[in-house]
Structure formats: C-alpha cells, structure tokens
N, C-alpha and C positions, 0 to 999 in steps of 0.2 A: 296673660302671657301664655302661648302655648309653642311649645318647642317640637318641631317635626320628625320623626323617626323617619330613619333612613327608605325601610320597608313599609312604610305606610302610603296607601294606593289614594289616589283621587278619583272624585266621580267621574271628570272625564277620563282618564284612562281606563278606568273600568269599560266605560263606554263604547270608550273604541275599539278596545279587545273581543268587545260582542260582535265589531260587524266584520272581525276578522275570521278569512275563511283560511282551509289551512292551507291550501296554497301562501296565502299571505305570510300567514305564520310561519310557515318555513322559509320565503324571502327575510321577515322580520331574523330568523336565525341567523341566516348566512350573515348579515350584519353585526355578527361578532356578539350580540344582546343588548342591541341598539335601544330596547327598551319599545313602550306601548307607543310611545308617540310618532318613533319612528315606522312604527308596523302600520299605524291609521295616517301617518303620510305616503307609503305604499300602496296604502287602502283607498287615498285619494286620487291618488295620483295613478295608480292602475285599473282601478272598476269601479270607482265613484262617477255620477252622473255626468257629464258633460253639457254643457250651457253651449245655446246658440247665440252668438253673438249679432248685437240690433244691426238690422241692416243697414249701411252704409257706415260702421265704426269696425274699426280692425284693432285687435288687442294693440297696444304699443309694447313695444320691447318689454321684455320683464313683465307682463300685466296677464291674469290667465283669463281663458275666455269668461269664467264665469263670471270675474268680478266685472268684467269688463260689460255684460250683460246687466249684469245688478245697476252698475251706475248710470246705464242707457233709461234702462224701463224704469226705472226710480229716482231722475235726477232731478232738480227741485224747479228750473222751468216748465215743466206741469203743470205745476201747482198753479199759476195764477190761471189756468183754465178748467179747474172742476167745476161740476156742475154747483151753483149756487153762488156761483162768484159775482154773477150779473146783474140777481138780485141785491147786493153787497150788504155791509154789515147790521147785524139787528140788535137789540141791546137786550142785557136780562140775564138769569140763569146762574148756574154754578159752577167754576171748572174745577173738574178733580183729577187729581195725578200722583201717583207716587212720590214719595221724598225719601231722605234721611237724613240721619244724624251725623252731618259732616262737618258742626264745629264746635269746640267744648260748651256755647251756651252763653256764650259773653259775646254783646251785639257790637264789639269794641270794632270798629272797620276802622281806625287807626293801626291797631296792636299787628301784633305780627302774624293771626289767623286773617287777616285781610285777604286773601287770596279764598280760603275755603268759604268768606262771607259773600265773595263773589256770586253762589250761588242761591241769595238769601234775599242781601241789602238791598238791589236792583226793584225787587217792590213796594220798597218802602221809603226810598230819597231817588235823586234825579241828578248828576251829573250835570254838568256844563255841556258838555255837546255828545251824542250819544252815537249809533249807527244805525242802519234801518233794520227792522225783521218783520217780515209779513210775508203773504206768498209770494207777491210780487218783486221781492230783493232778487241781487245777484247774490247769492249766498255764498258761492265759491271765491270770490275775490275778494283783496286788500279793501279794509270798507270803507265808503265815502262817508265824512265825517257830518252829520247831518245837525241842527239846533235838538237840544234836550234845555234846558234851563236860561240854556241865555238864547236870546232871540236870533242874534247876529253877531258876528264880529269882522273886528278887520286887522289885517296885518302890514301897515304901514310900511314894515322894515323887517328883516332878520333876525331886530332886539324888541320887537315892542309886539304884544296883542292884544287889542281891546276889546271886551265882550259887553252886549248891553242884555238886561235883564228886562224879562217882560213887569207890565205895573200888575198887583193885585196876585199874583204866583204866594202862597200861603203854604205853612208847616201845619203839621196835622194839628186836630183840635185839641193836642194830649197836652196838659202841665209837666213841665212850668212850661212848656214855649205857646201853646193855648190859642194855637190857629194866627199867631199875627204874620204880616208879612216877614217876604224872605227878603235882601238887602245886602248890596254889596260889602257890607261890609261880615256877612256871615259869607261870604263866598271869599274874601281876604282872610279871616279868620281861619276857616276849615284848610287851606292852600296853606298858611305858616304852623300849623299843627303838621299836618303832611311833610313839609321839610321835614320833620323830625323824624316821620315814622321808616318802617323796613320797608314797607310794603310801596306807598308814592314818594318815598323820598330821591329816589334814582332819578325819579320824572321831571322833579320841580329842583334838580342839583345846581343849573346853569342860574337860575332864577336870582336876576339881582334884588328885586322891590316890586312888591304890589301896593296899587294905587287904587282908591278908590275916588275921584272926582267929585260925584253923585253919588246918588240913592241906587240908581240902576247902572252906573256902571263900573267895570271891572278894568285897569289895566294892567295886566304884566309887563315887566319891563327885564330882560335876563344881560349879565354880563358877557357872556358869548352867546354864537348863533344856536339853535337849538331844534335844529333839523324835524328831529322824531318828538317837538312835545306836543304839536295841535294831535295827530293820529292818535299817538301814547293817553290823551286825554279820555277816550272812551274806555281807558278799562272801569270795570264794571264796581270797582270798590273808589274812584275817585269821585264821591259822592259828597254833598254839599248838606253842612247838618248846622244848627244852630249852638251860637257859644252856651247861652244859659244851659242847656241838655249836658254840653259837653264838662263845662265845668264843675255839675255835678254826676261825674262821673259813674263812681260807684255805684250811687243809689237810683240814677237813670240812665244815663248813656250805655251804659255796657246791658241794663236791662229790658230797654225798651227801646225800637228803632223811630225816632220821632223824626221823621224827615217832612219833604214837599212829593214825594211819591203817590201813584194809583193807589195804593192800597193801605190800610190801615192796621198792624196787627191785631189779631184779637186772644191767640193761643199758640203757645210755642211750648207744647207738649211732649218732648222725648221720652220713652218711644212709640208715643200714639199719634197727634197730631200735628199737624202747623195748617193756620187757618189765619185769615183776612178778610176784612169787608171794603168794598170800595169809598175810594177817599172822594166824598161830596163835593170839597172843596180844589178838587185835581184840576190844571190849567192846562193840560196840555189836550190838543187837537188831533186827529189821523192825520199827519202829513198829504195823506190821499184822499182820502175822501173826506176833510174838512169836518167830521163829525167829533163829538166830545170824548172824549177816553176816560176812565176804560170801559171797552163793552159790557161786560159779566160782570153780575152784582156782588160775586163772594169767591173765591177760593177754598179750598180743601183738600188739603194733602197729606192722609195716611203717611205715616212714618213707616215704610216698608223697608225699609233699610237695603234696598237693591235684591230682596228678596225673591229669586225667580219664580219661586213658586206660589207664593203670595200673590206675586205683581200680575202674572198669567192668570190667578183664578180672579181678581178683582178685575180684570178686562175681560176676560170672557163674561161677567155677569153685570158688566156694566158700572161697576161702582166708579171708575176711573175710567177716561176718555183718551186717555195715551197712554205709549207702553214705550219704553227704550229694551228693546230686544236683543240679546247680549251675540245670539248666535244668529245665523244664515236659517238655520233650519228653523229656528223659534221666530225670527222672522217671519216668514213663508206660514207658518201655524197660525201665527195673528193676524196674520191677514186675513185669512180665509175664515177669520170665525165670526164676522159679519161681514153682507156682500156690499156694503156702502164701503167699506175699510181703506183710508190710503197710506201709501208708505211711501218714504222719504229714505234717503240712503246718500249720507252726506261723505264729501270729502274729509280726510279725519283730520282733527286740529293739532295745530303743531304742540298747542298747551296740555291734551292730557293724553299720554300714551303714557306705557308701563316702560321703565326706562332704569338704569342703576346707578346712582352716585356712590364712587370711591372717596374712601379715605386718602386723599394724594399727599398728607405729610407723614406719613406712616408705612415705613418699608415693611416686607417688598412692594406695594403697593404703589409706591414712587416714583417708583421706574416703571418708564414706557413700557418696557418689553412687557410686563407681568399684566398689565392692564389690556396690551393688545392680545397676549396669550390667555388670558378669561373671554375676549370678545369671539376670538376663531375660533372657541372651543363648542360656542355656541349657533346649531344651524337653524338658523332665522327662517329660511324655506318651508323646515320641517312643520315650525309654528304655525307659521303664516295657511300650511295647508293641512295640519294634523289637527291642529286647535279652534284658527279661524276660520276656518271653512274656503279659503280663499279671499275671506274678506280685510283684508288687512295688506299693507306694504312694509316693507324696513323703515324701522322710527329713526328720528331726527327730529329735533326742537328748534326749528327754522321753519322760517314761512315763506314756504314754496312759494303763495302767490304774490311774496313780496318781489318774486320774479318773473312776475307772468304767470305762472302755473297752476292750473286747475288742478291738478292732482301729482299727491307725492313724487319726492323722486324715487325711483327703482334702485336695487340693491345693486345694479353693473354703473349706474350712474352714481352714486356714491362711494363706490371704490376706485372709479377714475377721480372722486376729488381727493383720495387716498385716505379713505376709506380702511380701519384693521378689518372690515367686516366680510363675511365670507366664509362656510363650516371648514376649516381644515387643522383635524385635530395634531398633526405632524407639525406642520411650522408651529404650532403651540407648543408641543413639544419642545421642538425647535429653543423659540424664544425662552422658552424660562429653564433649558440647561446653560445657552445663555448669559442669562441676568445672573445665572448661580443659586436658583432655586430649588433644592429637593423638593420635599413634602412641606405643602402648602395647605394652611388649613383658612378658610373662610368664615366667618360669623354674618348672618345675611339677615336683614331685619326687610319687613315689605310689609303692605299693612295686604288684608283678606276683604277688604270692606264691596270691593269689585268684584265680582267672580271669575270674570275673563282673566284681569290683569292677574288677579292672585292664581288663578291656572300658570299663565308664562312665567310667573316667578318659579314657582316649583317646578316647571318645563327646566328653567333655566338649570336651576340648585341640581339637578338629573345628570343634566350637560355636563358638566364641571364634575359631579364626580365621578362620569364617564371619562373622563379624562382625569383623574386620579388625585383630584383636588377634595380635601375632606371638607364638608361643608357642613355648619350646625347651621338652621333655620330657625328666625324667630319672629311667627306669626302673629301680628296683631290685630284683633278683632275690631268693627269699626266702633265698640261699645269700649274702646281703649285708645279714641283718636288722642285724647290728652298727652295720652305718653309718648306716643309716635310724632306728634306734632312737637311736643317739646326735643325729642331727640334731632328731628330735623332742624325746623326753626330756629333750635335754641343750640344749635351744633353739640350737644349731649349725648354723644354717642356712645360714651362708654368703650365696653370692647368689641363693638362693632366693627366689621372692616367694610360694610359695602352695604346700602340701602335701597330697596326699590322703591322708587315714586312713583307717582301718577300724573303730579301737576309737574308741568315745564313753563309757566305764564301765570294768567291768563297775559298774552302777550301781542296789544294792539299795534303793533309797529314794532316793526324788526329787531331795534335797539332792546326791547325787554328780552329779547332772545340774545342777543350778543354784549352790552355794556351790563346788564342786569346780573345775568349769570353768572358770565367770565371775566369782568375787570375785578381786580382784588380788591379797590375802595369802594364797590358796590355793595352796601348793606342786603342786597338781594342774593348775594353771592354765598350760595348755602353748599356750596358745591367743594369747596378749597381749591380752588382754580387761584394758581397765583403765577403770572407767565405775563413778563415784560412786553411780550410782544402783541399776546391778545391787550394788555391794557391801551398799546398805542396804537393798534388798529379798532379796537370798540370805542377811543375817545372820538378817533378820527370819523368814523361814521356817524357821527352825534352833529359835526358841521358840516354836512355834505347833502347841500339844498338838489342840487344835481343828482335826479334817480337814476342815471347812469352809471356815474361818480359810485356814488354809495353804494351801488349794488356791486360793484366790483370791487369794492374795500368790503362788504360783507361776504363774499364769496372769499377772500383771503383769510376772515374769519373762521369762516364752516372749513376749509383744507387745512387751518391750524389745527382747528379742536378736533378734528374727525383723526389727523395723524397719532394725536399724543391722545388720543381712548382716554379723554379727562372723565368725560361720562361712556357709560357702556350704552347701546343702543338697542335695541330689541326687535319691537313691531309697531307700527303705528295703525288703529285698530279702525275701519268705517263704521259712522253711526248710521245705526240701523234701527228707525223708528215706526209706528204706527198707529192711529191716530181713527177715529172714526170720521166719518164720511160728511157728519153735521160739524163738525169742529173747523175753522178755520183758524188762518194764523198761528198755528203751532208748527215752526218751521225751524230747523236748525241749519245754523249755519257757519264756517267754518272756525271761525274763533270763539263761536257760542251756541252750546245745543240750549232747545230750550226746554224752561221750566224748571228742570232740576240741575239747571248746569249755567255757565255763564252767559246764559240769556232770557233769563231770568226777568229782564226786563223788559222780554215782549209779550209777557201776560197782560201787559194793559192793551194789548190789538189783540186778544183773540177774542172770538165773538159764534154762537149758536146760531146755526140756517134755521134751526127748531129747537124744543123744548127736549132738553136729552131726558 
C-alpha cells in the first residue's frame, strides 16, 4: 500500500516543467497556480510542434491536427500491404513480448478474475466462435463473428442456435484430460458452469436448456430472444475447458490452463516469465491462407510489468519484437530504432481507459449534483494535451462502432447527449453549495500498474483539490493486484469513496457495456448502479434484433448514465504500438490489442518473413 503526499511530484510533471520556458511559466501563473499540467497544456497548445495533417483528411470537430495525422499515417489498412505480405506466412521461430503480472495466479477463467485472464487464457483454450486478427482485418469495427471451435452454426429462430463441432479437435496432451477429444458435451458442461459464474453469467442469463443430440453438436435453446448472445460469445474468457480438469479444481484447473488451444504452457513464472510451446495437436487452420496454425514454434514473454524502461531497452536490443508505447513521443523513438520498424495506432477500445467508480449508496456521494461537481472539476482537454500528447479523446465505455463509428466521440458530442463533462470549476462550485456540501474529503484508490492511466489519476486527485476537495490517495502497485482486485470484484471497499479502473469489458457487443454494468441484477454490476430505468432500458436492448431499434434504445442508455455521472469519465487513451518489420500479424484492434491484452488469441497468426 502506499499513500500519496499531497506535495509529492511525478515524473511527468517534472518533465514538463523542463520544457517550460518562462514565458509559459508566467501564463502557468496568471492561472491562479493551475499547477504542472496546466503549464505543459499551454506548452502544447502554444509552442509544441504542429502536425500536418494527411492530405485529403481534415480534423473533425473536437479532433486536433496531430492526432488526426497519427491516425492517417498509422492506420491499420496498411498493414495488409508491407512488404512481405506476398510472399505470405512462413512457419518456425520464437515470438517475444513483454507481459505482466495481471492476475493473482489462479488460471480459474470461471472465478471472477475472468476478465484480467482475458489476457492469458486466449492461448491456451478456443472458444465457440472467435473474431479475426491479422493484418488483413477491419480492425476498427463491430467484429464479424467468424468459426473458432465450432465449425458452423445456424439460427433457425430468435430461441434456438445450434453449433457443430469439427471431428478429431483434441485437449492438450496434459493429465488427467491427456489429449482426448473435445465433445459436445464438454462445450454443455463449460456453458452451465458459466451460468454461475460473474464473469459469462450476464451472457448465457436468457438461456433456457442446452442440448446435446450428438457428439458434435451443441444446441442452445434460450427462454426469450437474446439479441446480444452470438456477438457477446467472442469475449475472450468464454472458453471451452474439459469437466475432468475442472472438477479437479484445486489441484488442476486453477493451476494449469488445459484446453484445445495453439499453445501449450510450459512456465508461469511471476516476475520473470510466461512461456509456451506450440500445441502439435492444434485443429485449427488460417481462415486465409488455409495453412495450419500456429506459425511460431514457442513463445516467450519477460514479465516486465509494463516497465517503460525495461520494455524500451529490450526493443532496442532486440530481445522482444513488439513494444506498446505509452506516449506519442516514445512512439516516434521506437520507430526510428530500426529502419524495417512499423507502427500501428489504433482506435482506443471502449473496455480499457482509465475511468472512476463512485460509491453511489454512500452520501454525499449519492447525489447527482456531488458526482457531476467531481466531474467539471476535472479538464479533460488539459489531459488529453498535457499528458497525452494529443493522443487520446474523452472516455466512455460504449462502443462507438456499435454505431458506425470509427472513432470516439468528441467531448462537444458527448455533452450534447448531456454529458456533466466540461472543466468548469464555478458550476462545481455551483453544484455542491447546492447539494449542501462544505468540506469534502475523498479517499481514491486506483491501481499504478499502467503508467499513463496512473499519471491521469493523480492528474485527476490535483484537479479536485484545486477545487478544495481533500483528497487521500491510495496507490496500488501491480505486485498488490490481489487486494485491488478483491476490493473491486469483491465490492470491499472499505472507506473508500471513489476507485480508478482500467477495465470497462472486455465487451463484444454493446449489451456488456449497458445490461452488464448498469442493470442492478447484473452480477457484472461492480459499479452500485441501481436505477429503475437503466434496468428497463438495458433489459429492453437485450431483445432488439432490429440494429436500429437497439441502437436508439442504447443511445437512451448512454444520455441516462452520462446525466446522473454514475461513473466519472476521463480520457480514452490510443494504442500506440511498434512492432518490427519481419513480424507479421501483431495487429490490434479495437476491442483487443494484441498479445498482452485481449487479443491474446492472435498469437496463433503471427508468423517470421525471417529468422529474428
């Protein structure tokens, strides 16, 4: 546990005091003692570099030239035209990448770390039906649900889906399960365990009976219609495991991932390694090019714990083949340190941005007014150009592209759907004289384990008591996710009043953003959201086959939750990756970055143009 002093400086601020001249520094004054972050939003926004924007794109409203530049020259249609693509995939080799220690250690993808396993389980079991990732994907859209385990399926009806199982698909060679085949009825099995769990229980709620007919097939059969379950089926923990594993729990399920996945563990070492060999006996094909998966004979991924400096000197020397680049300018650095190098610069996913859950049965905290008086108090702009370089927009845990939308919406678009968001620290004022508020004291817990996101929180904790809110900070290191995770997960918050997260999903269709969160009989629902109306609009989007329908009953959703500040909202941050020049297929994409994030499960397509 470590507890932050009020006067204690970060490295980014430090940083950006350095590139203040004192012209600046005297702007930074006039602003009352706006503090470092406001001085290096000046410093951006007044004599920081200027980007030309690609010819024939003109920023949209709200969008600034640079980032607008970044997403042109680095968007992931590219990709399927580097060089070496036309040779296509070659088999062999090793891929290495940074990891970390993102879950206490227990391979339980039932339990209720299911979400943080999301970044793990994906190479080691295989799902019913999956999404694409290769260079060739639309990365930025709603994904098309493509076969993973089951071959095919069909949907007769509104209540019924039937999936068929390929023959000869096989669990790895480990005991007890010892390479036999896989069978409908481990695919029934894992699906009534799942009711139970936190994590797919919300998925499979509608679900009257599962049938098994055969050996190879699967049918669902649900008591009402169930709109969002085929989409909702690719999240990346709705994984298919075998009963004998499971039923001995203890001594193997929680300790060893035995699935029908590429890969096979071999070492799950915190905080040195996680390492796998390919799985001999893997069934599945490139959807594209027809060859066997997976390319790459092994894995190995240094537990660098998101360590920038670590992560940057293992790329520059080659030990690892990818890098997730936290800033614009460390971007721009990685590239340039081999001339083969490509980068990727994704739309950001609505599942992990840095973001605040309130204690909402805990006054003041209760009342609207007090929640939208924490959100105005906070300027989002500042961040978004003081911190992230430009790279980033206003968060929200909805999925734009469940609208159309390649990219976020803008901070003027989200305060027309009424939106508290917007720096104005007067109506803050305003509101919590009020609600009846004096002196407001905060307890803010947020884990450190990201370094960006953990920058914004203590941005934030700044904000607030610039506006005269006392705030005690309590930072958790990622080598303490046990305790953080149990506070969240386990709603043990203690005297916490307000938590920063990171994960909002992983969430493959809209409904785990709106029924998941915000209905109060939602075991997902970590949030204390208990509001009569969001329940009867998140049930209502759950039977609305109609994507016009639905999309206008979840737009009712997003102007409820966005009115009543149930969550505070922050920035939603672009990934900014790089990747060497021989590497294919390490491609992220909107609902899953890969490798060490919930796409995880396109390490069985990435593939060597050469011998790294």
């Amino acid at each position: 546990m470590r507890y932050v002093n009020d006067d204690e400086e970060s490295y980014w601020s430090r940083m950006f005091r350095k590139r203040l001249t004192r012209r600046q520094a005297l702007r930074m004054a006039a602003l009352g003692g706006a503090g470092a972050l406001s001085a290096a939003y000046l410093a951006c926004r007044g004599e920081g570099p200027t980007a030309t924007v690609a010819p024939g794109e003109s920023p949209a409203a709200g969008v600034s030239s640079v980032l607008a530049d970044y997403r042109s020259r680095f968007h992931y249609s590219k990709l399927k035209d580097l060089p070496g693509q036309k040779e296509g995939p070659k088999y062999g080799g090793t891929f290495r990448f940074s990891h970390y220690q993102g879950f206490t250690g227990a391979w339980d993808i039932t339990g209720p770390e299911a979400d943080a396993l999301a970044s793990f389980a994906p190479n080691h079991f295989n799902g019913l039906v999956t999404f694409r990732q290769d260079d060739f994907s639309n990365v930025h859209n709603l994904y098309e649900v493509v076969s993973d385990l089951a071959q095919r399926w069909e949907t007769p009806d509104q209540l019924t889906v039937t999936f068929r199982l390929p023959q000869g698909a096989r669990f790895h060679n480990v005991p007890p399960v010892s390479g036999r085949e896989v069978t409908s009825e481990d695919v029934k099995f894992s699906l009534e365990v799942y009711k139970q769990s936190v994590a797919q229980g919300p998925i499979l709620a509608d679900v009257d009976r599962i049938e098994t007919p055969d050996r190879y097939t699967v049918t669902v059969r649900f008591a009402r219609p169930a709109a969002y379950f085929l989409q909702s089926l690719t999240y990346p923990v709705f994984l298919v495991f075998a009963r004998e594993a499971y039923e001995r729990k203890e001594e193997v399920f929680v300790r060893q991932p035995i699935g029908t996945g590429p890969f096979v563990l071999e070492r799950w070492d915190p905080p040195n390694i996680y390492s796998m060999r390919k799985n001999p006996q893997y069934f599945r094909k490139d959807p594209r090019t027809g060859m066997q998966l997976p390319y790459v004979d092994a894995i190995e991924a240094p537990i660098l714990n998101l360590n920038v400096t670590l992560e940057e000197a293992a790329f520059r020397d080659g030990r690892i083949h990818t890098i997730w680049t936290h800033t614009r300018r460390a971007f721009d650095q990685m590239l340039a340190t081999f001339p083969d190098n490509v980068g990727q610069v994704t739309t950001p996913p609505p599942g992990f941005q840095p973001y605040i859950t309130v204690k909402l049965d805990k006054p003041p905290l209760n009342d609207q007014r007090v929640r939208a008086a924490l959100q105005h108090l906070i300027d989002i702009d500042a961040i978004v150009e003081g911190i992230l370089e430009g790279m980033a927009g206003p968060g929200l845990a909805h999925d734009f592209s469940f609208f159309g939308k390649e990219w976020p919406w803008t901070l003027e678009e989200l305060q027309a759907m009424g939106a508290n968001m917007g720096y104005d620290p007067q109506k803050a004022r305003q509101l919590l004289s009020a609600a009846g508020v004096g002196r407001l004291r905060i307890k803010f817990m947020y884990g450190i384990g990201e370094p960006i996101h953990a920058e914004v929180y203590r941005t934030v904790a700044n904000f607030w008591r610039q506006g005269g809110i006392e705030v005690v900070q309590d930072e958790v290191p990622i080598t303490e996710i046990a305790r953080f995770n149990a506070a969240f997960f386990g709603k043990q918050w203690g005297d916490v009043d307000v938590m920063g997260f990171s994960f909002a999903g992983p969430g493959m269709d809209e409904d785990q953003y709106c029924y998941g969160p915000l209905n109060s009989r939602s075991p997902r629902n970590f949030y204390w959201v208990n509001d009569p109306t969001l329940d009867e609009l998140t049930e209502r989007q759950r039977r609305q086959f109609d994507i016009n329908e639905r999309r206008r009953t979840v737009e009712e959703i997003i102007k409820r939750e966005l009115s009543q500040s149930y969550r505070i909202w922050l920035v939603n941050i672009y990934k900014m990756a790089v990747r060497r020049g021989f590497v294919f297929n390490v491609v992220d994409t909107i609902h899953a970055w890969h490798n060490i994030g919930w796409g995880s499960k396109g390490n069985e397509m990435v593939w060597f143009s050469r011998a790294p």
